[in-house]
C-alpha positions in Angstrom: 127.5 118.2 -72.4 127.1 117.5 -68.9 127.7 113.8 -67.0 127.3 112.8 -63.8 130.3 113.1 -60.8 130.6 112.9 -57.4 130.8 116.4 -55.6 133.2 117.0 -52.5 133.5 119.5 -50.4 136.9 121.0 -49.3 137.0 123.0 -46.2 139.8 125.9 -46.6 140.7 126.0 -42.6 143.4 129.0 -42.4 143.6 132.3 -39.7 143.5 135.3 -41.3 147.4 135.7 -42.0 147.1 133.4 -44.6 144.4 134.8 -47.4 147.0 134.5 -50.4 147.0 130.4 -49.8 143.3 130.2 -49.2 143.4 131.7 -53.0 146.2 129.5 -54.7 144.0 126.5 -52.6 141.3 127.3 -54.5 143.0 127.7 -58.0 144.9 124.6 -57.8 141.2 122.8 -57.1 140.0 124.9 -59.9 142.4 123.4 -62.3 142.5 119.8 -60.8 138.3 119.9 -61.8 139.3 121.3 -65.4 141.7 118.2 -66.2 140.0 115.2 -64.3 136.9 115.5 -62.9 135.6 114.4 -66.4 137.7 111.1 -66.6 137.4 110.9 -62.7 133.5 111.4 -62.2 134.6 113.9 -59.5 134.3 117.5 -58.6 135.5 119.4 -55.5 134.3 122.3 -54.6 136.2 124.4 -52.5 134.0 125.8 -48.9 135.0 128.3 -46.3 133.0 130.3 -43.6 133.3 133.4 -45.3 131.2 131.8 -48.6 129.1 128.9 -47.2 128.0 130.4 -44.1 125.1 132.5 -43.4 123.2 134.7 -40.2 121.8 132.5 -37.6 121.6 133.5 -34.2 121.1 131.8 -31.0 125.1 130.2 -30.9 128.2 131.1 -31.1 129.8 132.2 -34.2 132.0 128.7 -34.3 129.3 126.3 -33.5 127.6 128.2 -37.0 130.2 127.4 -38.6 130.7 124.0 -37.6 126.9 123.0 -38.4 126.7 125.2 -41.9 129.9 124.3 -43.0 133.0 122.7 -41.4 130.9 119.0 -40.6 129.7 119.1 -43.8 133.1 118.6 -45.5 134.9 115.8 -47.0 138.4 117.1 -46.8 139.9 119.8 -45.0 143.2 122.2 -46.0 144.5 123.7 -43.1 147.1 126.4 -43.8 149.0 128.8 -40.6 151.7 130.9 -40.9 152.1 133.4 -37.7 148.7 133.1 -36.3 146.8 130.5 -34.6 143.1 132.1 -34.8 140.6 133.2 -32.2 139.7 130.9 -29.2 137.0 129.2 -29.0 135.2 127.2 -26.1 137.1 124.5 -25.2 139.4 125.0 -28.3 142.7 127.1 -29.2 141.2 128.9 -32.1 137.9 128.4 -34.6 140.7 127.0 -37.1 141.5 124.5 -34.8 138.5 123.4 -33.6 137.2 122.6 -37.4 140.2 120.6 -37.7 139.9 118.7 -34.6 136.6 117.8 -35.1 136.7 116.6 -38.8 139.5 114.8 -37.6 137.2 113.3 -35.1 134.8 112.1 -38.5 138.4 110.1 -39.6 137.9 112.1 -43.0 141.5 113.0 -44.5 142.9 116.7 -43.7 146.0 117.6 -44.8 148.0 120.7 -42.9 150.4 122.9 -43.2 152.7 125.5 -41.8 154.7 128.5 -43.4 158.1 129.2 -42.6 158.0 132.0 -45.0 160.0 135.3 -43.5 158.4 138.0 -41.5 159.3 141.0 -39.5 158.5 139.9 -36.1 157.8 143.6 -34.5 154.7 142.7 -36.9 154.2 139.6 -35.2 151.9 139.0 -32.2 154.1 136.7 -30.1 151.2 135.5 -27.9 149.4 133.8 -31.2 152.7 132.7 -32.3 153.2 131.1 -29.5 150.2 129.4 -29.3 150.9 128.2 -33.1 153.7 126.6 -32.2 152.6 124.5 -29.5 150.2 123.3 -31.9 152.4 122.5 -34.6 154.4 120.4 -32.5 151.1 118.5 -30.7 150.7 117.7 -35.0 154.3 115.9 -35.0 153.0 112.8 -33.1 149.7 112.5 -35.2 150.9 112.6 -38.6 152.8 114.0 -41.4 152.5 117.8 -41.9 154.2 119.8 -44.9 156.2 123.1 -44.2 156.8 126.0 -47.1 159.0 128.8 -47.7 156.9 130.7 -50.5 153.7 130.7 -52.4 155.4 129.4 -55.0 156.7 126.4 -52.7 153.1 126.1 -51.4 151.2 126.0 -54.8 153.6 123.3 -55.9 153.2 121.4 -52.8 149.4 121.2 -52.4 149.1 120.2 -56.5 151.3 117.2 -55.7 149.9 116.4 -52.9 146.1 116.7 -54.2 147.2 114.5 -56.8 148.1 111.7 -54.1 145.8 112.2 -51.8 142.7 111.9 -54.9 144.5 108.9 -56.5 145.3 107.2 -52.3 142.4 107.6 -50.4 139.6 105.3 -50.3 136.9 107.9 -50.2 138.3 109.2 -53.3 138.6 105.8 -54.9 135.0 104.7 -54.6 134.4 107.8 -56.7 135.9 105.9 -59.4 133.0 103.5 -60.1 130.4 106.3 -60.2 128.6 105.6 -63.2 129.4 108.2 -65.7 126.2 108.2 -68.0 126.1 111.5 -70.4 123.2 113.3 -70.0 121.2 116.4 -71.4 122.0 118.7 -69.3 119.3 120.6 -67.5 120.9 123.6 -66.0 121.6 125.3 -69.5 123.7 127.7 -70.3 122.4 131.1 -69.4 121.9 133.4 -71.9 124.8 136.0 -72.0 126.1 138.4 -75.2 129.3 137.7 -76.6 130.9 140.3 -74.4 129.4 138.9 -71.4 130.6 135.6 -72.2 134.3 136.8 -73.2 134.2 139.0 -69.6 133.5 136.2 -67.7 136.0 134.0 -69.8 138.7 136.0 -68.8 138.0 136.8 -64.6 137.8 132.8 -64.8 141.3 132.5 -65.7 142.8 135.2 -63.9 144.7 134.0 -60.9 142.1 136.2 -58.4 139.2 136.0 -60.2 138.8 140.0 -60.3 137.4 142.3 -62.6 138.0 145.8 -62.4 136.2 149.1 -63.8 136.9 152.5 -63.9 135.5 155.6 -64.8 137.7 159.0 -65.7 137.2 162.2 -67.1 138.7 160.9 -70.2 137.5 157.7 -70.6 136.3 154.7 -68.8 138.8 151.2 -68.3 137.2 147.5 -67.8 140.5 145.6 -66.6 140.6 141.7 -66.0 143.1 138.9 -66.5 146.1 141.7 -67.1 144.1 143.3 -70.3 141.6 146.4 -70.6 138.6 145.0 -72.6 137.5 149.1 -73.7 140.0 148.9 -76.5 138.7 152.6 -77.8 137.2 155.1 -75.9 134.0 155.5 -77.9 131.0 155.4 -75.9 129.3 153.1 -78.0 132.4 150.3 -77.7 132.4 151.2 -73.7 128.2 150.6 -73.2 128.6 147.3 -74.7 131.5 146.0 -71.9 128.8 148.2 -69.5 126.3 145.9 -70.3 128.3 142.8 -70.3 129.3 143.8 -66.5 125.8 144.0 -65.6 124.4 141.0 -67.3 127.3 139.1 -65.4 126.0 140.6 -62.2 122.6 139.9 -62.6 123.2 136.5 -63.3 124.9 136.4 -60.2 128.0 134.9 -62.2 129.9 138.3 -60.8 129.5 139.8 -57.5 131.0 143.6 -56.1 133.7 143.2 -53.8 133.9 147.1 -52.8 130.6 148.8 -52.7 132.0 151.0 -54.8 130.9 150.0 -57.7 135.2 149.4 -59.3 135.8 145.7 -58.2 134.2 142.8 -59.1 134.7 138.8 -58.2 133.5 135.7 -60.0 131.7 133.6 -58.4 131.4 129.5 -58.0 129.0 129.9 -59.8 130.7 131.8 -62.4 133.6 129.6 -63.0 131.2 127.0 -63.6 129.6 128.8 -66.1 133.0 130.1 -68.0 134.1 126.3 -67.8 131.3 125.7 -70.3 132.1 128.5 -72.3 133.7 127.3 -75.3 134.9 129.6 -78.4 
């Protein structure tokens, strides 16, 4: 069954100190579509640089950014821990010129700032520094929220989504969006059952992986915690073979090493695996 929603897109705006809470941002949006985006006529998908953007020469590496990505986003995350990013013209870093200029659009952003531990000979003072002058120019323009561990910041942001979904008047409006059920036209691809249990489970594994290994004794397909190849016998082990390849071909997969071992789902894949039923 398919119906019709409202999509919006959530820029993840974050240094590179910070790649755990780009990942729990991303779950915790995962999950939020799972529950309500049938009842809500809403889906958010979750946008960064480092998936939405593509070559293009020509201008600089931010001002890309900024036209592929950053303007086109409804609401931005911004997470910082040590780091404040690499400068930019006229800006501090890339991070913050995304979030100054969505701010600019009046869309909502919501920031905020780690005050997890860290060994500060690992620390590069000058980027600290700069991060906290701009943590404290955010005191007089609204509310930020500070965390002390994943766990804190996981927690956080679900409340806070919640809010912020139920609050804001962009969000509302989405409420009256006529949800008409439909037949949906992009079908379900095509996939055996191992393909479909495969990309069942790197959907609800917390980092989406899947990883595969080949020994001299025997070959392991590892996601969510469990090794699919229950026995080695090289009949059981080119069935999960295939699975991992129809999943790649599909483009519900892609490889994350070039080595052929570790594998991600993709948007599109969790997508897919949330139509997956059993």
């Amino acid at each position: 069954m398919s119906y019709n929603a409202k999509v919006f897109n959530v820029m993840i705006a974050s240094p590179n100190d910070v790649a755990s809470e780009r990942t729990i941002v991303r779950d915790v949006i995962y999950e939020w579509n799972a529950i309500h985006s049938l009842t809500r006529n809403i889906v958010l998908l979750p946008i960064g640089w480092e998936t939405h953007s593509s070559p293009e020469m020509g201008k600089s590496p931010q001002d890309v950014i900024n036209e592929q990505v950053a303007l086109k986003c409804d609401l931005l995350i911004g997470v910082f821990w040590t780091r404040l990013g690499t400068p930019t013209n006229g800006y501090s870093s890339g991070t913050v010129e995304e979030i100054e200029k969505h701010l600019e659009s009046e869309k909502p952003a919501m920031l905020y700032f780690s005050s997890q531990p860290v060994a500060m000979n690992s620390v590069d003072l000058e980027q600290y520094s700069e991060l906290k002058k701009f943590q404290s120019s955010c005191q007089s323009r609204g509310l930020y929220e500070e965390y002390d561990s994943h766990g804190d910041f996981k927690q956080k942001f679900f409340h806070h989504l919640q809010l912020k979904l139920n609050e804001h008047i962009l969000f509302k409006e989405a409420i009256d969006f006529e949800n008409e059920i439909i037949e949906s036209r992009t079908p379900l691809p095509k996939l055996s059952d191992a393909a479909r249990i495969l990309l069942k489970e790197a959907s609800l594994a917390g980092d989406g992986n899947i990883l595969y290994f080949r020994y001299l004794d025997g070959t392991d397909l590892q996601v969510n915690g469990k090794n699919l190849i229950s026995i080695q016998d090289r009949r059981e082990v080119s069935k999960w073979e295939e699975a991992l390849n129809e999943l790649l071909s599909q483009e519900l997969i892609i490889e994350r090493d070039n080595k052929g071992t570790v594998y991600e789902i993709t948007n599109l894949g969790y997508q897919i695996a949330d139509m997956i039923q059993f």
